[in-house]
N, C-alpha and C positions, 0 to 999 in steps of 0.2 A: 593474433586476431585483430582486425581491422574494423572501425567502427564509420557508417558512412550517415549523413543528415537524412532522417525522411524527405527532407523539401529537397533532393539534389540527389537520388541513390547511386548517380555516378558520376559526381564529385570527387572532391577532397575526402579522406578517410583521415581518420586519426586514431592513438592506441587506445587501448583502457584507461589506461590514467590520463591522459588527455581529455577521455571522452566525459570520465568520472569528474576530476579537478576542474574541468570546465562549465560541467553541467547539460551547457545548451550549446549548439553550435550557433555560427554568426547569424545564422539564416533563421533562427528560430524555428527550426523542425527542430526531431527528437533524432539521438542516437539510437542507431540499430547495427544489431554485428551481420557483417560482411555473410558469413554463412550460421545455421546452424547445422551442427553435426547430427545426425541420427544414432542414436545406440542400438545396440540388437534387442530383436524379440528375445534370444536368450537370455542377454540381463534384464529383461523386465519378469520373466519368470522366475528368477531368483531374488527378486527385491525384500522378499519377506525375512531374506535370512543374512540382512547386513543392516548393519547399525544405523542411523539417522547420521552422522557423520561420515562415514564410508560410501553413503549415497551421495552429499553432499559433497565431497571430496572428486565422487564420478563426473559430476555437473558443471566442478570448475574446470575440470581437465579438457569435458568436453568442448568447454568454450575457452580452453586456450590461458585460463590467466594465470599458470604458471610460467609463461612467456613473459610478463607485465612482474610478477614476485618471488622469489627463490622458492620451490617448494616446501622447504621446512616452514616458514616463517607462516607461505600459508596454510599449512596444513594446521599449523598453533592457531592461527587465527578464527580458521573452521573448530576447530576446539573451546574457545573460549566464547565465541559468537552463539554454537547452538547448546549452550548451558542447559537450556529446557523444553519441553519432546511438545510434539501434538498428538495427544491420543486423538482415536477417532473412536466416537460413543455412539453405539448401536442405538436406536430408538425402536425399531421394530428391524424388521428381516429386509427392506427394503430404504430403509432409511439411516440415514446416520449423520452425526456433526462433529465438524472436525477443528477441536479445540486449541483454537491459536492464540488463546490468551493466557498462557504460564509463564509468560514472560514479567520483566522487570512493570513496566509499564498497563499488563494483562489488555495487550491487544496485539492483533496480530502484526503489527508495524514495527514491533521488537525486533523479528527475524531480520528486515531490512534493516533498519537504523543501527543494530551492532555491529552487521557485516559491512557495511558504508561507514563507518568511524574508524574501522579498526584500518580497514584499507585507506580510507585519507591522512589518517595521524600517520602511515608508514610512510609514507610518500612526502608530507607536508614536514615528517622532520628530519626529512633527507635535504630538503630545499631551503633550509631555513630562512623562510617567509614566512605573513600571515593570512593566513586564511577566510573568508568570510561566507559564513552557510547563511543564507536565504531562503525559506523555507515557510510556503502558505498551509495551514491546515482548515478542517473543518471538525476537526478531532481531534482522534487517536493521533495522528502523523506527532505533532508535536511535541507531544509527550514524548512518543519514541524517541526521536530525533532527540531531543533534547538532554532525558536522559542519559542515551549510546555518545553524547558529543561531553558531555558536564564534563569537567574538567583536564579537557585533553589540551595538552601546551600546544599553543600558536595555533587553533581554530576557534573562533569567536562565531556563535549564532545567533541568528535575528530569525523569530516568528513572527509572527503576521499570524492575526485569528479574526474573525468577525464578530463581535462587540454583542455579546446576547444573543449567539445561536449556538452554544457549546456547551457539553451540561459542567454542574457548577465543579462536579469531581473532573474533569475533562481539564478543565482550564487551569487547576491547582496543581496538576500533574507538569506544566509548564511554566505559570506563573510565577514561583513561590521560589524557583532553584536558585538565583543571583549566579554569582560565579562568570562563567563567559557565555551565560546564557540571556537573552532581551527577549523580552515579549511585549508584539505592540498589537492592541487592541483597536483594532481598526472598525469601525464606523460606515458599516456596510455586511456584502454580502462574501463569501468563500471566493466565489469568483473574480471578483476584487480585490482581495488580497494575493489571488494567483496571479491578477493583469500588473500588479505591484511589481512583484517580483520576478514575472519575462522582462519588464521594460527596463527592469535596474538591469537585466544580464545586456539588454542591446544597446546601453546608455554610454556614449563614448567614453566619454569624462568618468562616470562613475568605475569603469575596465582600464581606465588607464591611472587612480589613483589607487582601485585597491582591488585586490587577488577575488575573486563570487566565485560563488559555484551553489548548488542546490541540493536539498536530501529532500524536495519530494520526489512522486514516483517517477516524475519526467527525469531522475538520476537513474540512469542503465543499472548504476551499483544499489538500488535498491530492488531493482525488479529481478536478479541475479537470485538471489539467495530466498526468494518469495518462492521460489520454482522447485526449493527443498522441498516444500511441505508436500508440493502433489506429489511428488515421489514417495513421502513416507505416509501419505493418504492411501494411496494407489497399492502400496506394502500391505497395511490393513486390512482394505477393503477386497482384496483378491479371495480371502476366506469362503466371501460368499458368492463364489463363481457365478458372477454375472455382470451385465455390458457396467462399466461405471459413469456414470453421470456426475458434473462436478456442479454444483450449484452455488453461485456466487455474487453474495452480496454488493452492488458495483456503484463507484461514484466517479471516481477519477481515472477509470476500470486500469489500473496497475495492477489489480488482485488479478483480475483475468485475464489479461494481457502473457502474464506469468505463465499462467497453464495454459495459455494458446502456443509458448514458446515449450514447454513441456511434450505436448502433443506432437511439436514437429521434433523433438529430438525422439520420436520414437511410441512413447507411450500409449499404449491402447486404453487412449481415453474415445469413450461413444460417444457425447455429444455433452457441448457447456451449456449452461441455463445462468443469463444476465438478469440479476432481479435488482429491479430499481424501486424506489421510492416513487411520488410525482416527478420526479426528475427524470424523465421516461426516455433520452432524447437515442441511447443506444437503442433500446426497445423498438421505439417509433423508427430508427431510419429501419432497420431488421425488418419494418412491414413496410415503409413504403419508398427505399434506395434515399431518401432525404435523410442527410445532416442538418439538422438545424438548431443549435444551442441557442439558450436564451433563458436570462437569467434566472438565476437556479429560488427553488422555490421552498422554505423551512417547515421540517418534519421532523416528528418523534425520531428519525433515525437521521438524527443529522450528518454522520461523517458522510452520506450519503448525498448531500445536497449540495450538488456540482449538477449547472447548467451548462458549462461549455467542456465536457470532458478532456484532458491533453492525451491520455494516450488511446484513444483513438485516431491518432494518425498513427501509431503503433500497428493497431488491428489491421489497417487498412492497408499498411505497408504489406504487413506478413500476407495479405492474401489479395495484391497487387489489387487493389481497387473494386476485387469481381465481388460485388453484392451478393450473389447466388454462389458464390465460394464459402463466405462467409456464414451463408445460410443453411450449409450443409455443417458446419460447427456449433455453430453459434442458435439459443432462438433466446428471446427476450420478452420479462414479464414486469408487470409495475401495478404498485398496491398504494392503496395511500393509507393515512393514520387510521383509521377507524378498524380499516381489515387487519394493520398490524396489531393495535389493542387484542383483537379477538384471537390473532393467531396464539399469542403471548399467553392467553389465556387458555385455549385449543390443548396448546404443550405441555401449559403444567400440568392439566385437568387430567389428558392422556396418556403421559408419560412421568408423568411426576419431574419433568426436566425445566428448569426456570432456564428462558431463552430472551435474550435482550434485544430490542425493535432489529436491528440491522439482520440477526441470525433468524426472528420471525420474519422477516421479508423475503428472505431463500425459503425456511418453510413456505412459505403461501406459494411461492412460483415450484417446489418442486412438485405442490399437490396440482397444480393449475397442468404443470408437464404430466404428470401419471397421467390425468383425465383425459391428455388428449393424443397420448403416444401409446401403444396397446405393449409395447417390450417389457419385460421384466427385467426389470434393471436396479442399481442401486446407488441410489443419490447421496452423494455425498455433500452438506451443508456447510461450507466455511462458516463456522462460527470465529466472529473476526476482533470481538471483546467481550469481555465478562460482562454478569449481568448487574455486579456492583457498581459501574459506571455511569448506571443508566436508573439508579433509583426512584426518581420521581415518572419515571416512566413503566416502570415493570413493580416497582411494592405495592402502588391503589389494588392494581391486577388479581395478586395474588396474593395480596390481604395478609403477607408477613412483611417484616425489617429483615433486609440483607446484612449478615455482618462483616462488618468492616476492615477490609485485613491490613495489619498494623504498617506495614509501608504505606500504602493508604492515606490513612489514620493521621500522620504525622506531618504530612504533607496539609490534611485540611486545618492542621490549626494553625500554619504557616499564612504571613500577611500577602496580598497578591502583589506583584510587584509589577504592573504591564504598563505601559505609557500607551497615553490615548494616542489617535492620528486618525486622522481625514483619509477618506479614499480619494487622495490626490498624490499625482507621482512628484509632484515637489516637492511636498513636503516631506514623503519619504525619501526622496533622493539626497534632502537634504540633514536628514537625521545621519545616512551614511554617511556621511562626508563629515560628520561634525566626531563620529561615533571610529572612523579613521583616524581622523585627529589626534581624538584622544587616545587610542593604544598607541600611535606612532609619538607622543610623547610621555 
C-alpha cells in the first residue's frame, strides 16, 4: 500500500512507514492510502461472531500493512494494543454509547496512541536513531500519546497544550510522567499549538538536525486503528436490526474521518452525525459549501475546541471535493455550553447514565437528527472519555463526587512538570534544538 499527499493525489507516494515516521509530507497536506479496499456484505454479516481482535486483524490486512511488518509481529501487536474492549450501552431501543474510554488513559485516544507506539518503536529500533514526536493537544490526545510513548528507547515526545483550556485531570495525565516525556504549556489557543507543530515539520534546519514525526491525528497510524471500534460498534449494534447511525463528537474530526474510511471499506453504515461544540466550522460549510476556520473558541467540552480542523482535507479528499457527496454521508450539528449542561443533566435524569460534555454534545445532535429524519434507526454515540475527567463540569449537575480511579489518583498528587512558551515559532524551534542537543550528548 502506497500512501500519496492530499495537496498533490498524484504525486509522489510513499510506504506506511515512511508515511507514519514522517508524519506530514513536504507539502503539508495529509497522507492518504492510494486505495481502499472494500470487504463483503458477507463479512459484515458475520461481525458479531469474531472477536474485537480478529476484526482488527481484517482491517490491517485490508489496508495492506502486513506488506510494511512481518505478520506475527503484527498480529502481537494487535494483541497488546487492543488490551481493552468498547462496549456499546443501550440507552433506550434507539439509542446507544459507545464506550471508548477503558483504556489506560480512559479516553478514546488509547486505541490510537498504542497502535502508533508500538508500530514506531518496531521500526525506530530497527534504524538506530532518535526519534522526536510533536504532538498538539486540546485534551485527551496527550495523555494518550504520552502514556502509549513513556518509556520506549530512542523516541522522545514534546506536547504542546494551551495554558488554561484543559481540565485540571487532563493536564496531570501528561504533565507529571518525566521520563522522555516534555510538556510545554503554551500561552494561547489549541490551534496554536497545532500551527507550532506543522511549521517545525516544514522547518529546514529543524529536519535536517533531528528525526519529527507526529501522533496527532494528522498521523495515518493514528486514524488506522480508530476504524476498530466502528467495526466492533457495528458487531453490537446489528441486534437491533435497523439503519445505524454513527454519532460523533468532532473537533479535529480524526474520530470521523475513521468511520468515513469504514464506510468505504464496505460497511453499512446509513449516515454520520458531526456534533460540534461553537466550534461549528464542519457544521457551517455542510449548510453553506464554505470552509472557513477561525480561531477556535473555549467550551465545557474542550477537546473539542478546534477552529481550523486538519483533517478535513481528509473528508474532502475521500469524497473529491463534491459538497453534495459529502452531504449524502455526512449532516452536522452544534450546541453550545448551556444546552450541553442540560443534556448532561437530560441523561442522568433519564437514564440514570452520567455522560461527560463531549458525549452530551452527540446526545443533543442525535435528538436534533431523530426530529428531523422520520427512519428508525439507531444512533450510535461515541462516548470519547469518561466522565471522571470532566469533574467540575458534570458533579454541580448531578449533585454527587465522581470516584476517583486509583491510576487517576496517583497521577493528581504528582507535581506538574510543563515548561511555559509563547505561541511563537522561535521560541519553540528553539527549545528543539537546545532539547537535540541534549540527547545527542
Amino acid at each position: 500500500m502506497q500512501y500519496y499527499s492530499t495537496q498533490n493525489p498524484q504525486g509522489k507516494t510513499v510506504s506506511l512507514k515512511e508515511a507514519v515516521l514522517k508524519g506530514l509530507p513536504d507539502d503539508n497536506g495529509l497522507f492518504m492510502p492510494q486505495k481502499i479496499s472494500r470487504l463483503s456484505a458477507r463479512y459484515f454479516e458475520q461481525t458479531n461472531q469474531l472477536s474485537f481482535e480478529e476484526m482488527a486483524w481484517e482491517i490491517v490486512s485490508s489496508w495492506e500493512i502486513d506488506e510494511d511488518i512481518p505478520a506475527p509481529i503484527l498480529r502481537n501487536l494487535l494483541h497488546h494494543a487492543l488490551n481493552f474492549d468498547a462496549p456499546l450501552v443501550d440507552l433506550d431501543p434507539q439509542t446507544g454509547v459507545l464506550e471508548l474510554f477503558h483504556g489506560n488513559t480512559l479516553a478514546f485516544k488509547d486505541f490510537g496512541a498504542r497502535f502508533m507506539a508500538q508500530l514506531m518503536a518496531y521500526w525506530v529500533d530497527k534504524s538506530h536513531k532518535h526519534l522526536h514526536i510533536l504532538v498538539a493537544t486540546s485534551g485527551d490526545t496527550g495523555s494518550a500519546v504520552a502514556h502509549g510513548f513513556l518509556g520506549v528507547p530512542n523516541i522522545s515526545v514534546t506536547v504542546l497544550y494551551p495554558s488554561g483550556k484543559v481540565s485540571n485531570r487532563q493536564e496531570k495525565q501528561f504533565t507529571t510522567l518525566g521520563q522522555n516525556i516534555t510538556a510545554l504549556e503554551v500561552a494561547g489557543t489549541f490551534d496554536d499549538c497545532q500551527r507550532l507543530v506543522k511549521q517545525a515539520f516544514l522547518d529546514t534546519e529543524l529536519n535536517q538536525k533531528m528525526w519529527l514525526s507526529s501522533a496527532n491525528s494528522i498521523n495515518i497510524a493514528r486514524l488506522i486503528p480508530q476504524i476498530f471500534y466502528y467495526f466492533r460498534a457495528y458487531a453490537q449494534a446489528k441486534k437491533h436490526k435497523k439503519p445505524v447511525v454513527f454519532v460523533v463528537p468532532s473537533g479535529n474530526f480524526g474520530n470521523l474521518t475513521a468511520g468515513l474510511f469504514a464506510k468505504k471499506m464496505g460497511m453499512p453504515i446509513h449516515q454520520f452525525v458531526a456534533a460540534t461544540n461553537l466550534n461549528d466550522i464542519v457544521p457551517a460549510y455542510l449548510q453553506s459549501g464554505i470552509f472557513a476556520p477561525r480561531p477556535s473558541i473555549p467550551t465545557i467540552s474542550n477537546a473539542m475546541d478546534v477552529g481550523n480542523p486538519s483533517n478535513f482535507a481528509r473528508m474532502a479528499d475521500l469524497y473529491a471535493n463534491d459538497l453534495a457527496q459529502m452531504q449524502q454521508d455526512l449532516v452536522g450539528y452544534a450546541f453550545n455550553d448551556d444546552q450541553t449542561r442540560e443534556a448532561i443533566v437530560e441523561v442522568y435524569k433519564k437514564y440514570n447514565y452520567i455522560i461527560e460534555p463531549h458525549g452530551a454534545v452527540g446526545y443533543l445532535a442525535w435528538q436534533q437528527y431523530k426530529a428531523a429524519h422520520s427512519i428508525d434507526a439507531y444512533g450510535v454515540i461515541l462516548g470519547t472519555a469518561h466522565p471522571i475527567k470532566f469533574p467540575e463540569a458534570v458533579e454541580p449537575l448531578i449533585n454527587q463526587t465522581l470516584p476517583l480511579p486509583e491510576k487517576l489518583q496517583n497521577l493528581m498528587e504528582k507535581p506538574k512538570l510543563s515548561i511555559p512558551l509563547q505561541a511563537d515559532f522561535q521560541e519553540f524551534k528553539q527549545f528543539l534544538l537546545n532539547l537535540s542537543h541534549t540527547i545527542k550528548n
